[in-house]
GUKETOR-176546 format. One record per residue (C-alpha): residue number from 1; residue in three letters; x negated, y, z negated. Coordinates in steps of 0.001 Angstrom, whole numbers. Layout:
// residues N
  num  residuo       xx       yy       zz
  NUM      ala        X        Y        Z
...
END
This chain:
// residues 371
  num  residuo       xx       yy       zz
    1      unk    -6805     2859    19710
    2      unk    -7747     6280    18431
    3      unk    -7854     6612    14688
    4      unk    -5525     8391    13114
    5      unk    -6470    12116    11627
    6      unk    -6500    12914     7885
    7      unk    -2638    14091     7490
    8      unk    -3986    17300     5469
    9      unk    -6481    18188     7867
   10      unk    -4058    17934    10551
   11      unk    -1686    20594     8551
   12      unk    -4732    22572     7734
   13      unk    -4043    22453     4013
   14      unk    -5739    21027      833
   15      unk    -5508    17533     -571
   16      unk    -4409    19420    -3949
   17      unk    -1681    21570    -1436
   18      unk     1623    22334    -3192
   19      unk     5085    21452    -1765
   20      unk     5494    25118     -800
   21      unk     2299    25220     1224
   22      unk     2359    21960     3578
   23      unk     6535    23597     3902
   24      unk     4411    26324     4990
   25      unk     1678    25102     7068
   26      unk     4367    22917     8663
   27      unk     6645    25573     9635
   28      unk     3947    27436    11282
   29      unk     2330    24792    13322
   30      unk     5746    23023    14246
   31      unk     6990    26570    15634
   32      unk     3474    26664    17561
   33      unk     3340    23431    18922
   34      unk     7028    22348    19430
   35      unk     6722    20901    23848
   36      unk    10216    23384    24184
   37      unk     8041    25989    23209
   38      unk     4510    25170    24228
   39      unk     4024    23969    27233
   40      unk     -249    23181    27375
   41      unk    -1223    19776    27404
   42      unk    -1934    18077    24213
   43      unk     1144    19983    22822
   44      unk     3546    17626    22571
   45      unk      776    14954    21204
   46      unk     -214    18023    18612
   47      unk     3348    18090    17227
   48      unk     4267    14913    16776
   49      unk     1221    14339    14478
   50      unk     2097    17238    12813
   51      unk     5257    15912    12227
   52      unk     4368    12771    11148
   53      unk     1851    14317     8382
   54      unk     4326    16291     7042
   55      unk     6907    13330     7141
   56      unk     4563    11359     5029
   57      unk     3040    14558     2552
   58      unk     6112    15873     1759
   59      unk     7672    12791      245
   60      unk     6510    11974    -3115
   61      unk     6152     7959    -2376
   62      unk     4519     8092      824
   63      unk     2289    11174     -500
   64      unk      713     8791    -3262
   65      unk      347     5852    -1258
   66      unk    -1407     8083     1390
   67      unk    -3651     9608    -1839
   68      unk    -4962     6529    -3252
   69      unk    -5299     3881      -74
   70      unk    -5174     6156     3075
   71      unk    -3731     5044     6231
   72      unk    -3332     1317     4950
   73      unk    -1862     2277     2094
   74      unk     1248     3375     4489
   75      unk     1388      144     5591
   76      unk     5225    -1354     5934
   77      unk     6512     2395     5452
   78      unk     8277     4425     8231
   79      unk     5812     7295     9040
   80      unk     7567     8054    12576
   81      unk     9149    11575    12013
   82      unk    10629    13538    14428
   83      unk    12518    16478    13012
   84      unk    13161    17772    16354
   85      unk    13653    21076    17697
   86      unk    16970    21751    15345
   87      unk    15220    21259    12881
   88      unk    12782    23622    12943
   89      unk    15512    26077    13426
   90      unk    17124    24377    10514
   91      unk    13858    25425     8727
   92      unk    13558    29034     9622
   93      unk    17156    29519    10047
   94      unk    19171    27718     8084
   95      unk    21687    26160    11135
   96      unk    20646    23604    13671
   97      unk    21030    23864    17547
   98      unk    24894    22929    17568
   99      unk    25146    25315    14854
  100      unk    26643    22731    11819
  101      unk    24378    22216     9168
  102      unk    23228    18886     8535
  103      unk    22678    18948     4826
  104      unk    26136    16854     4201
  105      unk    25493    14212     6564
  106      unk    24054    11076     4600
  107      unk    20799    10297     4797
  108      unk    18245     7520     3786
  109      unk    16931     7467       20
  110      unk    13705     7664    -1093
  111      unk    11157     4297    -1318
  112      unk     9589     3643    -4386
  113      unk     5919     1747    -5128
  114      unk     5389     -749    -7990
  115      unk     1857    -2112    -8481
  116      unk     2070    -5702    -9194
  117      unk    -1162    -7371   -10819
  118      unk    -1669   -10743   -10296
  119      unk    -4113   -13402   -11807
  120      unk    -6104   -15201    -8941
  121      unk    -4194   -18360    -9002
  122      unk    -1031   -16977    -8672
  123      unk    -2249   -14402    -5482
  124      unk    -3243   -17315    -3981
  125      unk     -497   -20018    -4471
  126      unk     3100   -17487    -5311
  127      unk     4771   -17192    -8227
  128      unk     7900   -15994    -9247
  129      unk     7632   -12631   -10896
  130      unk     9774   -10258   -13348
  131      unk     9177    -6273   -12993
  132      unk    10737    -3467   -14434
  133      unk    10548      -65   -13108
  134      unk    12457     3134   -13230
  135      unk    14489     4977   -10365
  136      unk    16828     7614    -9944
  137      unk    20548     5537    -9166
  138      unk    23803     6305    -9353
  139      unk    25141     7569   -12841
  140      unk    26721     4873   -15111
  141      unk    29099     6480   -16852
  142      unk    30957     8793   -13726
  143      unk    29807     6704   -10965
  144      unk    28774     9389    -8980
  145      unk    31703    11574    -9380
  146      unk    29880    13743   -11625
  147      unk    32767    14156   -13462
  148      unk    33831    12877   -16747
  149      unk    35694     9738   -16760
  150      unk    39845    10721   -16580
  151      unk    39275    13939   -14799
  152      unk    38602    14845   -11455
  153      unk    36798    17188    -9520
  154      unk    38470    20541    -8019
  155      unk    38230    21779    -4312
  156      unk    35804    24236    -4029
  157      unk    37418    27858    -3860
  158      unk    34113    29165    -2282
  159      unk    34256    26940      890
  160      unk    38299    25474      489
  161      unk    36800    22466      904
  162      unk    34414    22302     4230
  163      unk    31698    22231     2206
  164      unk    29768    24968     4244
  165      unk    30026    28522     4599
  166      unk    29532    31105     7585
  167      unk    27242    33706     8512
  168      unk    25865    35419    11836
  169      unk    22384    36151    11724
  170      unk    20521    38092    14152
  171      unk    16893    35791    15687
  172      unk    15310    36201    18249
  173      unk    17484    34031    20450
  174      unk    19833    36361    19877
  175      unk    23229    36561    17355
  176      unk    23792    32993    15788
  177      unk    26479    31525    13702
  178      unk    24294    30002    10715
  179      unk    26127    26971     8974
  180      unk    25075    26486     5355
  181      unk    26040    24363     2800
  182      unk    28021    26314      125
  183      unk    25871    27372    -2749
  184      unk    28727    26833    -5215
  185      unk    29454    23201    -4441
  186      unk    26202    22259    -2698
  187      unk    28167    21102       -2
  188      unk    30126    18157    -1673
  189      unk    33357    20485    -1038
  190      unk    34297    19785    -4945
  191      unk    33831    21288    -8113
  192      unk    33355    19506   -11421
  193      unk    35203    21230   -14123
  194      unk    33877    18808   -16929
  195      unk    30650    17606   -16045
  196      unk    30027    13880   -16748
  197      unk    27650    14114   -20484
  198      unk    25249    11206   -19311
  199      unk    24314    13056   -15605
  200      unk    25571    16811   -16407
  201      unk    27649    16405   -12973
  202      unk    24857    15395   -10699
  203      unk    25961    12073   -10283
  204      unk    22481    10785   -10625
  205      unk    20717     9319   -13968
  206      unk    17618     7871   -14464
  207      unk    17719     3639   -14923
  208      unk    15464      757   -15969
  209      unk    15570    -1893   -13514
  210      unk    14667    -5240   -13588
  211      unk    14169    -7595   -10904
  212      unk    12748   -11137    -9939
  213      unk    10302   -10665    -7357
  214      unk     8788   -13932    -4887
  215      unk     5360   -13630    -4196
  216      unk     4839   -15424    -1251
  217      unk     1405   -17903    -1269
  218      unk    -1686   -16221      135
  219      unk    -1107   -12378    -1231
  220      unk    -4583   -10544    -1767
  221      unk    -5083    -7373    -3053
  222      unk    -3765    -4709     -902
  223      unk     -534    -6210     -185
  224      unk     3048    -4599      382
  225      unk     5834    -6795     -742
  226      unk     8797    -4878      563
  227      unk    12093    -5388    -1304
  228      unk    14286    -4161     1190
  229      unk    17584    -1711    -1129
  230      unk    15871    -1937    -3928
  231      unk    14619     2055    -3522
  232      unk    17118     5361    -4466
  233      unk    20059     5867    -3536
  234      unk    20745     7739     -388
  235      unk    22076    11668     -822
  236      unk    25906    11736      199
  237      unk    26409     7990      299
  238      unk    23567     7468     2218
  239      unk    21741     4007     2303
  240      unk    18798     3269     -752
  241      unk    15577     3354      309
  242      unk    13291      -22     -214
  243      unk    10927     -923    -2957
  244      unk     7244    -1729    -1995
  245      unk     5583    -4083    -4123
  246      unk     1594    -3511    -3764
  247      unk     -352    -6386    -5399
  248      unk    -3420    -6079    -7212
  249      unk    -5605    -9636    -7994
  250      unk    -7335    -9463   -10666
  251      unk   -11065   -11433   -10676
  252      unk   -11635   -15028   -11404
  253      unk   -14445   -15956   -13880
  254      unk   -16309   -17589   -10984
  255      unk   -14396   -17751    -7843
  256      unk   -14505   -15302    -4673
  257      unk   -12733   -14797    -1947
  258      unk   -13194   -14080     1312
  259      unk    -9892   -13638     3514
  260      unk    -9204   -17210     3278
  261      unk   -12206   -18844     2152
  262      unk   -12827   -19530    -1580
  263      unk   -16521   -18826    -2642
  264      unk   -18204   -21031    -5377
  265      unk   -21657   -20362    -6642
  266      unk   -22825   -23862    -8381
  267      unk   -26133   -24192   -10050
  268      unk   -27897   -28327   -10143
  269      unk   -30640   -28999   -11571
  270      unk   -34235   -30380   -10233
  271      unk   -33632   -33765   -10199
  272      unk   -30221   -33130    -8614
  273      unk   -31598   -31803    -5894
  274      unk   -34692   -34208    -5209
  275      unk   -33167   -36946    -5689
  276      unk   -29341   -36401    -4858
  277      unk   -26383   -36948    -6870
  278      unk   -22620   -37001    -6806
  279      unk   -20738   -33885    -8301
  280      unk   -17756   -32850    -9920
  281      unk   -17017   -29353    -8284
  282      unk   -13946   -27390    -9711
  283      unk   -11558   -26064    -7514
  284      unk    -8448   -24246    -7716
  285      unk    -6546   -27492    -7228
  286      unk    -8661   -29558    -9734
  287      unk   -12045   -31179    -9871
  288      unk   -13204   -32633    -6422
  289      unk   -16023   -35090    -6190
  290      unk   -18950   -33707    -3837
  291      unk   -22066   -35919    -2795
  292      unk   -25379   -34034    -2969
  293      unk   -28212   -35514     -450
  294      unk   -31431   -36169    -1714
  295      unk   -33684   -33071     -775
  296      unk   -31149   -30428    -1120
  297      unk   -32968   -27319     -851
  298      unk   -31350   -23663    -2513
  299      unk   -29059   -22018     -351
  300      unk   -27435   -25006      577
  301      unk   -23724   -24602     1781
  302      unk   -20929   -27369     1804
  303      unk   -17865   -27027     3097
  304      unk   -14474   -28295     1383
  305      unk   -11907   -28873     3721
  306      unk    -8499   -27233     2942
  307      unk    -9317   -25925     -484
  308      unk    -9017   -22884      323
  309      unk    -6094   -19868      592
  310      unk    -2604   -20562     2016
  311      unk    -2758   -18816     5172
  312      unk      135   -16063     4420
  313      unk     2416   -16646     7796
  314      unk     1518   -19769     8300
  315      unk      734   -23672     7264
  316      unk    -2160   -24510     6528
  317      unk    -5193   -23348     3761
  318      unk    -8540   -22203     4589
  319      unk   -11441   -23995     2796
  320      unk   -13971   -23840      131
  321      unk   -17627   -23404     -170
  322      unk   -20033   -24163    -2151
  323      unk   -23055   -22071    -2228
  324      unk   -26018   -24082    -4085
  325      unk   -28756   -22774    -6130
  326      unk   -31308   -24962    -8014
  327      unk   -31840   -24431   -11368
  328      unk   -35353   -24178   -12780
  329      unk   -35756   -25078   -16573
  330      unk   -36843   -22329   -18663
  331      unk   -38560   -24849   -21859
  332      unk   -39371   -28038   -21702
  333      unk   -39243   -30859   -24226
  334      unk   -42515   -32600   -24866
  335      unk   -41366   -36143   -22838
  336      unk   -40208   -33982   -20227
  337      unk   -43725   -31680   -19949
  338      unk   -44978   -35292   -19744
  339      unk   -42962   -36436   -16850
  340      unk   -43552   -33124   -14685
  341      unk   -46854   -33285   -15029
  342      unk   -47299   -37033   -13718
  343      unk   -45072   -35592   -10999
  344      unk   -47107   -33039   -10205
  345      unk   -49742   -34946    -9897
  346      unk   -48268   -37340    -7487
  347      unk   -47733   -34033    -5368
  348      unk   -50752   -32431    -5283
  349      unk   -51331   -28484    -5954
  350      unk   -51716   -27458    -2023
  351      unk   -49864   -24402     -936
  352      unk   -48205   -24441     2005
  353      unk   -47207   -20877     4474
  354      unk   -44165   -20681     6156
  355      unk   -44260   -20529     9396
  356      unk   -42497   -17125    10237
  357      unk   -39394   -17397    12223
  358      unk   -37242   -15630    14551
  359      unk   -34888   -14099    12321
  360      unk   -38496   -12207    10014
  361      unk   -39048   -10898    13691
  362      unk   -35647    -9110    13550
  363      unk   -36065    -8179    10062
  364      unk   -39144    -6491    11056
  365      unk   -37811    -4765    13922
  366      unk   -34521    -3376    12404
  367      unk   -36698    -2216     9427
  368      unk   -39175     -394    11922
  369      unk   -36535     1423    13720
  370      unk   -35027     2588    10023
  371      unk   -38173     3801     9450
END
């Protein structure tokens, strides 16, 4: 599959572009490349991606999840945008194709994005978390009336009601009827005489919000928890928009992890590794006994079987391993200066090549052909 194109170089804009200039760019390229309009190939292809970058630059949410991750930061959110042929008219025009305004239908609210951090043990087994975030909801005091509580909002005189007004304007499709909504109501088809004093008639305040959130086992850093109704409300009664949760893990002193491997890098010291021992390794379930043959060498790797990450959508954990270096003492005491030189005597001082092997051959090669 094709990778997608950066959204602002497929509007031909800036990544610092105002609202007024993607409206812009959009507008110009939608009028260009709309398939009832254009018929080359590639059109239609051209417009729908132009849609879809506009969809997802001109909304505040999607714009800043698209800033700081890209693509993947989009992930879980509705990018699919097709505004269609009326509305491009809608755009230039004002009216759409059947020549009603759509302005007072209801439509979806905005999403919102809360940034959840997480310490590693609770990304990887789930915890029950409380957040608290702010959104735009539906006023308190008026409940959306805009009006003061024990009054009630007028009919508009300007539009008697409809909530839209009428003019013909001339295009070059010839005389249309444009449909707007009416500037003195904003197309609610009322009039607040005494505005509600928490919202100043809007019907909309800003609110704290507080809500428990799961976080499933498994979560790494990157991931959308959507909250489905938890986003704005929806202009003219439309349905809210949803809440995406995007986790953040924060490091562990000494574990890694890799998809659903934990890493562990554990030092042991000489005698460890010549002559064996048995272990107490931590884990993130506890201390797990690990037997060390005699002659481990550095670099050594052992595998712990299902001490690892909950796979997310399914049963089961991955495992851990344990990545082993051998410590070299730095000082010495006298007795045990005394003992490694007996030992080294018992060894002998010959030095011994290694033999090269297949993988220094490939080494060699790929750093000839950077060269």
């Amino acid at each position: 599959m094709a990778e997608k194109r950066d959204y602002y170089e497929a509007l031909g804009v800036g990544r610092d572009a105002s609202a007024d200039a993607l409206r812009s760019a959009y507008r110009r390229l939608a009028k260009q490349y709309h398939p009832d309009v254009n018929h080359e190939p590639g059109a239609e292809d051209r417009f729908k991606e132009i849609n879809e970058a506009y969809g997802v630059l001109s909304d505040d949410q999607r714009r800043a999840a698209y800033d700081r991750f890209g693509h993947a930061g989009l992930k879980g959110m509705p990018t699919d945008f097709d505004f269609g042929l009326s509305d491009i008219f809608e755009e230039f025009f004002g009216f759409g194709m059947g020549g009603r305004r759509r302005r007072g239908a209801p439509r979806r609210g905005a999403d919102l994005r809360f940034d959840l951090r997480l310490e590693f043990q609770e990304a990887v087994f789930g915890a029950e978390k409380e957040i608290e975030f702010v959104r735009r909801d539906i006023c308190s005091r008026c409940r959306g009336t805009g009006a003061e509580p024990g009054t009630t909002p007028m009919r508009c005189p300007t539009c008697e009601g409809s909530g839209e007004v009428r003019q013909v304007r001339q295009t070059f499709l010839g005389s249309m009827v444009n449909v707007t909504s009416c500037p003195n109501c904003g197309g609610r088809g009322e009039v607040v005489s005494s505005p509600c004093r928490v919202c100043r008639s809007s019907g909309i305040e800003q609110q704290k919000v507080v809500r428990q959130i799961a976080v499933p086992a498994g979560v790494d850093d990157g991931t959308q928890i959507r909250v489905t109704g938890e986003g704005e409300p929806g202009p003219n009664n439309g349905p809210r928009g949803d809440l995406y949760v995007v986790v953040q893990v924060l490091p562990h002193p000494y574990f890694r992890r890799r998809k659903e491997e934990i890493l562990l890098d554990l030092s042991i010291n000489v005698a460890q590794s010549a002559l064996g021992s048995e272990i107490m390794v931590p884990t993130l379930d506890g201390e797990e006994k690990l037997r060390v043959p005699a002659g481990t060498q550095p670099g050594k790797v052992f595998r712990l079987k299902g001490k690892g990450v909950p796979h997310l959508r399914s049963n089961g954990r991955g495992d851990q391993l344990v990545f082993i270096s051998v410590e070299i003492p730095k000082s010495l005491t006298p007795e045990q200066r005394e003992l490694f030189e007996q030992l080294a005597q018992t060894l002998g001082s010959e030095v011994k090549p290694q033999a090269r092997s297949l993988l220094d051959d490939l080494k060699d090669l790929i750093s000839g052909l950077v060269d």
